[in-house]
N, C-alpha and C positions, 0 to 999 in steps of 0.2 A: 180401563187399562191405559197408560201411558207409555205410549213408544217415542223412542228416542231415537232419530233417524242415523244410521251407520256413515259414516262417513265415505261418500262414494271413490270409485275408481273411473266410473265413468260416468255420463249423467249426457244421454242426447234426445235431441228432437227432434221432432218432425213436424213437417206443411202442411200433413192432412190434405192434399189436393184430392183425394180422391180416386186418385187414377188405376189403382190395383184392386178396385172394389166395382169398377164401371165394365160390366159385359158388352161384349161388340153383337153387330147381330146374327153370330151362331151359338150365342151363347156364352163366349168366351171372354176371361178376364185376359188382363196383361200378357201374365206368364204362360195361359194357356195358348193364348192365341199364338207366342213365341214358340212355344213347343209345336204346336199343329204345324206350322208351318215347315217341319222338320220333319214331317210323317213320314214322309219317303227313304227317308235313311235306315238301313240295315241295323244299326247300331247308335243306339242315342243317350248319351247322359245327360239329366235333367238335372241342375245343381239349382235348390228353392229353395228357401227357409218353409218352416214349418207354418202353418194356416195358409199358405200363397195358391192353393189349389193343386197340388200335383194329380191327386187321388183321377178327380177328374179330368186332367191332363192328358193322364193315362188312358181312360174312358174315348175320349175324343180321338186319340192316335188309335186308338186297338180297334175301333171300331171301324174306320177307313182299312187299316191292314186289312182286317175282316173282310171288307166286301167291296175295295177296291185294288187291293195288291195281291191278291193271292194266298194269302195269308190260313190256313186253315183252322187252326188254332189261335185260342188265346189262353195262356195261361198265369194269373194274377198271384204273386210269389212275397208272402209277408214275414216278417221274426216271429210274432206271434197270433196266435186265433184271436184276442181281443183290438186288432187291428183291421182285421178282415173288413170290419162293419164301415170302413172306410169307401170299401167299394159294394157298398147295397146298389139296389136299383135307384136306379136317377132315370127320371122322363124327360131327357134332354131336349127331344121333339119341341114339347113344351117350351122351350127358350129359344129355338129357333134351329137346332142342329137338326142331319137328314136320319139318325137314328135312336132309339133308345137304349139305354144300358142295362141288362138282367141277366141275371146269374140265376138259371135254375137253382133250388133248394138241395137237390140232392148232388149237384156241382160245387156248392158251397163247404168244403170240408173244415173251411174253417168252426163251423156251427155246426158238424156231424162227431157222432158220439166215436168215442174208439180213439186210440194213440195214433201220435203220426206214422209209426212203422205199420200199420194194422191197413194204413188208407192206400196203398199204393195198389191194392186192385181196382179200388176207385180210377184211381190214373187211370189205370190200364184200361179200364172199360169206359173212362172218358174220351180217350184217342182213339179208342174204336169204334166209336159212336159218332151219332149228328150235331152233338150238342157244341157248341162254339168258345163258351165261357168258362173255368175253372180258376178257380182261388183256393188256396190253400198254402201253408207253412212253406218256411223254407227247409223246415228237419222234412216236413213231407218229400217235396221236391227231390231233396237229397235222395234219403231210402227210397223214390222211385227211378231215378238213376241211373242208379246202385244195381237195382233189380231189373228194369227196361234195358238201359243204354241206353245212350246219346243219340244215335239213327233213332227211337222211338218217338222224340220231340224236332224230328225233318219238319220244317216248314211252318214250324210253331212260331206263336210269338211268346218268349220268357219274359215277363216286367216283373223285375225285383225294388222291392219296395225297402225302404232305407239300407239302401245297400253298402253304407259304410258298414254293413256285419261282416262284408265280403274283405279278404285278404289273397293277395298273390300271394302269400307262403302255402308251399303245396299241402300243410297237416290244415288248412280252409278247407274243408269237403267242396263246399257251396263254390268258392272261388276256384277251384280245382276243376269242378265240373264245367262252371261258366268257361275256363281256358280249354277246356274241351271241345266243347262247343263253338266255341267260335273259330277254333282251329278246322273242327268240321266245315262250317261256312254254310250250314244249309237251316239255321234261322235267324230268326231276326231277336233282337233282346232293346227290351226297355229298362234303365237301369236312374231309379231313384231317389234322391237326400236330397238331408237337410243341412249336413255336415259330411263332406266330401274327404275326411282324414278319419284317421283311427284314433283310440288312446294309446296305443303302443307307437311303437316305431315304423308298424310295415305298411309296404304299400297297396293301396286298396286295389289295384290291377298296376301288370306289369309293364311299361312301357308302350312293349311291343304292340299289346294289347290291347291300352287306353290309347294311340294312335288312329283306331282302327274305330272310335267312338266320333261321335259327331256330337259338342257341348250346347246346352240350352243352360243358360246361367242368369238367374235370376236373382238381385240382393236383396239381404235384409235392407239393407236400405230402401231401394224400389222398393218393396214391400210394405214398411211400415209409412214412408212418407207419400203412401199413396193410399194408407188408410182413408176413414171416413171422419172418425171418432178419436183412435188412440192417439197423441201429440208427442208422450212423453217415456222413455226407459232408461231405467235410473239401475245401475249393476254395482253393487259395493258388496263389502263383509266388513265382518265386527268380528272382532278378536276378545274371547271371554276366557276367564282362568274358573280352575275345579271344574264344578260341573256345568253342560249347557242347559237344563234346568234351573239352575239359580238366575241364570242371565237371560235367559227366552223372552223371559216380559218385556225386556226392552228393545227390542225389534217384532217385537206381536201386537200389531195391532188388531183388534177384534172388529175395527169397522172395516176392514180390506176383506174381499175375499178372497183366501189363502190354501193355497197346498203347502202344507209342511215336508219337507222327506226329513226321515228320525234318523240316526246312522246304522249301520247293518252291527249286528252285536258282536261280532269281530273284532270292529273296527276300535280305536284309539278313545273317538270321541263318547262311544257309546257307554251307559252311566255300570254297566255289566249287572244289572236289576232283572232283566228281562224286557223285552219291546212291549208286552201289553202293561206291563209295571210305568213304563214313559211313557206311554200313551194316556193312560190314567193320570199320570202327574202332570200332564202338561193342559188335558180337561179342568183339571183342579186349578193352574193358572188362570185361563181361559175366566171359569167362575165356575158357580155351584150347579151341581149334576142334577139333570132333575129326569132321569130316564131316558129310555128307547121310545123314537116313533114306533108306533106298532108294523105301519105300511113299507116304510123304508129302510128299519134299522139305524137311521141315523141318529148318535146321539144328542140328547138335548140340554144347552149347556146356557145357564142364567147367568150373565156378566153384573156387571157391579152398578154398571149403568140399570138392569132393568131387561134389557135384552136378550131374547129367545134365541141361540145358536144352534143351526142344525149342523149336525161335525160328522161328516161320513168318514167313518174309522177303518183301513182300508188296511189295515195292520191285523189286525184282529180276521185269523186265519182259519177259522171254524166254517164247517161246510155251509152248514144253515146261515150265520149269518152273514158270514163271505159273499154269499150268494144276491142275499136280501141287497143289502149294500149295491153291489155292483150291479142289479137291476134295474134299483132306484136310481143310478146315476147314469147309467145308459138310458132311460126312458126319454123315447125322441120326443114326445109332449112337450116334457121339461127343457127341452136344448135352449130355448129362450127363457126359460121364466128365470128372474135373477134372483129370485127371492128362492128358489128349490135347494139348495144350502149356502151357507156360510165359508164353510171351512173343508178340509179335507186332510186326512194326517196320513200318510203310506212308507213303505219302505220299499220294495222294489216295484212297486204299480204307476199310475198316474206319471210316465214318463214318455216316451216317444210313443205317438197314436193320438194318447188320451186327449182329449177335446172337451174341455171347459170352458168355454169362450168369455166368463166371467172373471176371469181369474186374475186379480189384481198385485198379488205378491207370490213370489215363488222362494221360499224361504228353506234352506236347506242346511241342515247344521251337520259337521264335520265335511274336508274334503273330498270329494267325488275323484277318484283315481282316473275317470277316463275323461280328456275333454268333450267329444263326444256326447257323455252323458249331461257333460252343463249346458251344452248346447240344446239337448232335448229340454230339460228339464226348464231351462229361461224359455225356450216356444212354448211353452205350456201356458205363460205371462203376457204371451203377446198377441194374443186375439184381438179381435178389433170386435167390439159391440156399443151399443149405444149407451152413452152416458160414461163411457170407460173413458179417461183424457188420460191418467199415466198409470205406469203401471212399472213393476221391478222384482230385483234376482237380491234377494240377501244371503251369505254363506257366511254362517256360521262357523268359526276356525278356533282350537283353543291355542292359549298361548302357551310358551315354554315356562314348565315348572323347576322345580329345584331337581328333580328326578335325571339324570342322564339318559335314560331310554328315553323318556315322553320329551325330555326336547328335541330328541333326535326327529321322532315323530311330529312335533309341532312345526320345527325348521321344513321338512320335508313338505306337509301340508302347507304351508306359507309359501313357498316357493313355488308350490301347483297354482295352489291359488290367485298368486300373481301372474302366471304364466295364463293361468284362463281369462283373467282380467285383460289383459294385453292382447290376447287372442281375439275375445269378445270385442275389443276395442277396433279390433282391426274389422271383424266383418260387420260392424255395424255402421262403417262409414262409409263415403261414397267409391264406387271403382276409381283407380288412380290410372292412367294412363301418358305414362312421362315419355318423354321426343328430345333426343339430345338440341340444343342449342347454338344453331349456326349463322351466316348470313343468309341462309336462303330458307331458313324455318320461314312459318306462314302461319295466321290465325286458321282454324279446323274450323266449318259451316257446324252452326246451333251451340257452339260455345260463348258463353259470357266472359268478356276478359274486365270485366270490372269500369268503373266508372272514366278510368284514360282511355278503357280501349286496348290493343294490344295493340307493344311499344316494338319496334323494329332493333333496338339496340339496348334490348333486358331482357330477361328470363320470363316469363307470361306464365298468366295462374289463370285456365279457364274454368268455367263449370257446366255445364247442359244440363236445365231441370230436365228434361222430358226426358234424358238416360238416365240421371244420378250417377256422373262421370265427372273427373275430372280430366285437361290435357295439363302436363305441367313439364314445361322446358328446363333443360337440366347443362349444363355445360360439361363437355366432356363426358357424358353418358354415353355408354358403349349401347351399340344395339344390336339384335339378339337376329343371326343371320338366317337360319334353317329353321323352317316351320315348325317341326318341335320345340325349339326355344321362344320363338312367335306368339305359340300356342301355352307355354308356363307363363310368359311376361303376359297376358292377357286374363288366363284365368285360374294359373294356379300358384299368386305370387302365397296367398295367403295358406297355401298348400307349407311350403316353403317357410313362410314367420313359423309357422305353427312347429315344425322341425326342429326350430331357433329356440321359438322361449323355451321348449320342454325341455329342452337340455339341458341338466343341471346344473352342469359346471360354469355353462354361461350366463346361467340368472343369477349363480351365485357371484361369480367374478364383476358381473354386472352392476348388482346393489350392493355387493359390502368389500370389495378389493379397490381400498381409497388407492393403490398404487399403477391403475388401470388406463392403461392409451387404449382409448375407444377402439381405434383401428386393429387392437388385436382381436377385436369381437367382430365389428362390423367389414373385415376385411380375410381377416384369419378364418376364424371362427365359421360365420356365413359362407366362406368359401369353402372352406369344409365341408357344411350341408348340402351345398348344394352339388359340389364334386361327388356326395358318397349315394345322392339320390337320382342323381340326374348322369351316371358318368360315361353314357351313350351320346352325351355332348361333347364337342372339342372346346379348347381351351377359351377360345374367345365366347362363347355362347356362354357358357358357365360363368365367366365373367359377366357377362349383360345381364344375366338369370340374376346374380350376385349384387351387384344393381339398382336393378330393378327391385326386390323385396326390400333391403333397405333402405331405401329410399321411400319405400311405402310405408316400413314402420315406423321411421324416424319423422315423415311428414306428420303423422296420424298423430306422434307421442310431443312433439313442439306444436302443432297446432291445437293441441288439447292445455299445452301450460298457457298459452298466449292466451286460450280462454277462460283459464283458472285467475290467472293473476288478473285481465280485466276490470276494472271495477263496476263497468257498468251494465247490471243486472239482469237489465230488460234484454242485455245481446246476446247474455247469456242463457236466457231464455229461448230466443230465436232460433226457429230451425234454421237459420243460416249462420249462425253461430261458428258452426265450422268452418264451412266454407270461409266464412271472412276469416278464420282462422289461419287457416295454409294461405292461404291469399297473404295477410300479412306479414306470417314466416316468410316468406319466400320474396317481399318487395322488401323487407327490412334489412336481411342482409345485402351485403354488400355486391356480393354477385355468388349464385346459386349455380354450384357445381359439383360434381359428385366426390368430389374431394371435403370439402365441406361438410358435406353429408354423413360422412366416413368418420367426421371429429366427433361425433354426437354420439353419445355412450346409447341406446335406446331404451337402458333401464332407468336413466336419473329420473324420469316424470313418477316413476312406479315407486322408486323410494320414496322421493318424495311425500306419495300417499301413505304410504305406510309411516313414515314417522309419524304421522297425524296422529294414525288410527291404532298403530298397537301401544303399549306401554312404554315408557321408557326403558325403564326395569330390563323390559324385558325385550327390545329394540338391542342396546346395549348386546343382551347374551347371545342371542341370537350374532350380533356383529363378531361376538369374540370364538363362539364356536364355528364358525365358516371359515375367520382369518385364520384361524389353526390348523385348518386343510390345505392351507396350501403346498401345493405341488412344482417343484419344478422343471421346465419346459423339456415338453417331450419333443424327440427326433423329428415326428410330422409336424409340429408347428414350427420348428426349425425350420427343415426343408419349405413350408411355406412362408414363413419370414424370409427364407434365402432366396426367393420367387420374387416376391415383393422386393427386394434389393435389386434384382437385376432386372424389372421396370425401372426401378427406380436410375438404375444406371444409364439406362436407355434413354431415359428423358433427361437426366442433368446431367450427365457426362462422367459419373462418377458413382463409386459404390457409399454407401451410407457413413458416416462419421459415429463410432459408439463415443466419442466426445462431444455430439450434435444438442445444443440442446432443444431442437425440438425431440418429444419423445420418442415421437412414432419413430423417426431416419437414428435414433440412439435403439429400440427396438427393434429394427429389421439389421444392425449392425451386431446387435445380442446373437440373433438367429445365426448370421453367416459366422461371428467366430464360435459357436455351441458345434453348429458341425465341422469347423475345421480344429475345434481339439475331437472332437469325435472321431475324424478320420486320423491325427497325429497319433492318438490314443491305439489307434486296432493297427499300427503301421503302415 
């Protein structure tokens, strides 16, 4: 089989130093030891990509509460029972820690027979008992709750394990409870992911709430560039017309080892045959069937080459072999052998938890509606094992047919997918940490300013390998005065983009409204988000908040062209590739100021790609169905344009000119006369 590589959207590297796979002597990696070190705190949120070690993260803190804080309880809080096995026994001893980690069998509910409403006497006779350890569901938790109260879990420790499931909108049982709780004040809670956002809109804890946390934030970045093995993640989609069956072969390779996700038979993309009808058909790609292992259920599939496939079919929802299957794929024997399958085909399995360490392509046809879920789904790709050097996320997207429904459907899917791409983009770089630009700025200790050095009379582009940070001097950058805005500009800008690209109207206005001043997105727009998420901030913070994310996406999406256009190959290569990227942006212009920053639309690199990668055809229809939506400005981006004017007054002595040709000061003169027929209008 011949694959045809998709045309990526992003494509980075890494040092491989080593450094997030090297234990200290208690045991501990990077992120752990980063965590332990935060044991003491009442409230902890651990933000880690997926393989970085949280499981045992957890292990290590819960174990100190245990038998040095008073702590009576521990109680292990997962989405689902096949996650559980996350927190088996570990002989931590064994590496140098002062305890070992076990979970009696009959504490372990994840692995006891019976529904989660059935186990809350279990609870109940775990808290009344000697036993220290307890793991079990989050629907458990809930219905024990429910049934105990909140004084029943006094003096516990709660660790919720991917806890972006958790939502501040009070119909969240789980998030409900947890504001309960900590309203109470009489336990302590460990809280975490891998992706600290939802796919909806709402927020995973309330303000009030998430103040009251103490962050442990560890990047993909640090992560992967501290592998041992992996160098390389490569995130694109390929855009196919009819079915994604006729086009699979050209993004399937059969010498990767591969998880496919099919699309849910609801969905757009799905061929409406039936899932074990696709699963059959895309075996038949693959090459010729030649039976069931007996031992494992996996099927056994002869490629063209000659080659034995084993293809664990995880679709195929029959007790008996459902069962067999997921056996043979959990058998910890096998966690290293590379050769124990091939391939893997599932439709809602094999996503946050699952541990394949093998797993060289994450290949997933039709849109994934939550980001969230692409975020799980690409950690599935990024294990670090031996012999692994690169590894990638392909999505499968169809394109817009003659049909008016299914373009609507394909436009929509296009636009998510861009927006995950961007997304993606943003957490896989290094932290950004910008510093307005004054006479009395100063080079930061362990930052690299590049081959001059840092210049006392320019904008400075640092880097620190040993954080995977950047500092980057900004002129005229507001800075963000109350610890709560402190606390967003540091760790939760990407909270923040993530708000941005999803938003429809502005990825739309982004990539195909040729009549667009950046500034109404990067200025307008953003400030929007951030005012409607943040609005326990005053006006200058919001501002900084406002900023600061921009600034971080627009460095990420210019330091990505400088390295596309590049020519030469080898830099592109290089895990410093980026780096020298923003590095360049930022010495090549003229002088770097957030003004500047503000002209940079953040979607043109994104189109970009896509003109590449979809059709023209169909590039084209796409452009003429969005232009036809257009809307004209509503009252709130008025009043925010007539904001923008009266800065703008403030600093040139005068209100905007709608005769001006620059756009923007012809833009914010649109705004203040919209609402002054507005008010003529209502007398």
């Amino acid at each position: 089989m011949t694959a045809i590589k998709p045309v990526p959207s992003v494509s980075v590297n890494y040092a491989t130093n080593g450094a997030s796979t090297k234990p200290n002597e208690l045991g501990m990696r990077v992120m752990q030891e980063r965590a332990y070190e935060k044991r003491g705190e009442q409230y902890l949120l651990i933000k880690s990509p997926p393989a970085s070690g949280k499981s045992r993260a957890l292990m290590f803190i819960a174990l100190d509460k245990l038998n040095n804080q008073g702590v009576k309880k521990a109680i292990i809080v997962v989405p689902e029972k096949s996650i559980g096995s996350s927190f088996n026994d570990e002989p931590l001893t064994k590496y140098g820690f002062y305890w070992d980690w076990a979970v009696e069998p009959q504490w372990n509910l994840c692995d006891a027979p019976g529904e989660d409403g059935s186990k809350v006497t279990s609870v109940k006779s775990f808290l009344r008992g000697d036993a220290k350890i307890l793991l079990c569901t989050h629907a458990t938790f809930r219905f024990a709750v429910n049934e105990l109260g909140i004084q029943a879990f006094d003096d516990c420790l709660i660790a919720v394990d991917e806890f972006h499931h958790v939502s501040a909108n009070p119909d969240n049982k789980l998030g409900f409870h947890l504001k309960e709780i900590i309203t109470r004040g009489n336990a302590h809670i460990i809280a975490m992911t891998g992706s600290y956002f939802r796919g909806d809109s709402e927020a995973v804890l309330a303000p009030e709430d998430e103040e009251k946390f103490e962050t442990v934030t560890y990047t993909y970045y640090e992560q992967l560039n501290g592998y041992k093995y992996l160098k390389n993640l490569e995130i694109g989609y390929y855009f196919y017309s009819g079915s994604y069956l006729d086009e699979i072969h050209n993004v399937l390779d059969t010498n990767l080892k591969t998880i496919i996700h099919i699309p849910n038979v609801n969905s757009s993309a799905s061929t409406k045959r039936g899932k074990t009808t696709e699963v059959g058909e895309i075996l038949e790609i693959m090459g010729e069937w030649q039976g069931k292992d007996a031992d494992t259920g996996f099927d056994l599939v002869k490629t063209k080459e000659g080659k034995i496939l084993k293809v664990a079919d995880l679709v195929d929802d029959g007790p008996d072999r459902h069962s067999k299957v997921l056996t043979a794929l959990k058998d910890p024997k096998q966690k290293n052998n590379r050769d124990h399958v091939d391939m893997i085909i599932a439709l809602g399995m094999a996503k946050e938890g699952f541990d394949w360490i093998w797993c060289e392509h994450a290949l997933t046809i039709g849109y994934r509606s939550s980001l969230t879920e692409i975020i799980q789904i690409i950690g599935r790709a990024t294990r670090d094992a031996e012999g692994k050097l690169s590894t990638k996320f392909t999505n499968l997207i169809a394109e817009p047919d003659a049909s008016e429904e299914k373009v609507a459907d394909a436009v929509n899917d296009t636009l998510k997918a861009i927006a995950a791409s961007l997304l993606m983009e943003q957490v896989l770089t290094p932290k950004f940490n910008f510093t307005p630009k004054n006479p009395q700025s100063l080079a930061l200790d362990g930052f690299d300013y590049g081959t001059e050095g840092y210049k006392q009379d320019s904008s400075n582009v640092g880097f620190s390998k040993e954080t995977g940070q950047f500092h980057i001097e900004v002129k005229g950058l507001a800075e963000p005065k109350s610890k709560e805005a402190q606390r967003i500009c540091r760790e939760d800008l990407n909270e923040v983009i993530t708000a941005f690209v999803q938003d429809k109207s502005i990825i739309e206005r982004g990539l195909f409204d040729s009549e667009l001043v950046p500034e109404e997105l990067t200025q307008v727009q953003m400030g929007k988000i951030v005012k409607d998420r943040f609005p326990e901030l005053d006006l200058g913070d919001q501002e900084a908040v406002r900023q600061h994310a921009i600034a971080a996406l627009n460095m990420t999406q210019q330091a990505k062209k400088l390295i596309t256009e590049t020519a030469n190959q080898e830099s592109i290569g290089s895990s410093n590739a980026f780096i020298e990227g923003v590095r360049k942006f930022a010495m090549d212009v003229r002088e770097l100021d957030i003004d500047l920053i503000d002209r940079i639309n953040p979607f043109s690199e994104a189109y970009a790609i896509l003109s590449k990668a979809m059709n023209e055809e169909s590039l084209k229809q796409v452009h003429a169905i969005i232009s036809g939506k257009k809307v004209n400005m509503s009252i709130e981006e008025a009043r925010e344009l007539a904001k923008r004017a009266l800065k703008f007054k403030g600093e040139r002595g005068r209100l905007p000119s709608i005769t001006s040709a620059d756009p923007w000061e012809k833009k914010m003169a649109e705004g203040v006369a919209f609402l002054a027929r507005m008010k003529a209008s209502n007398g």
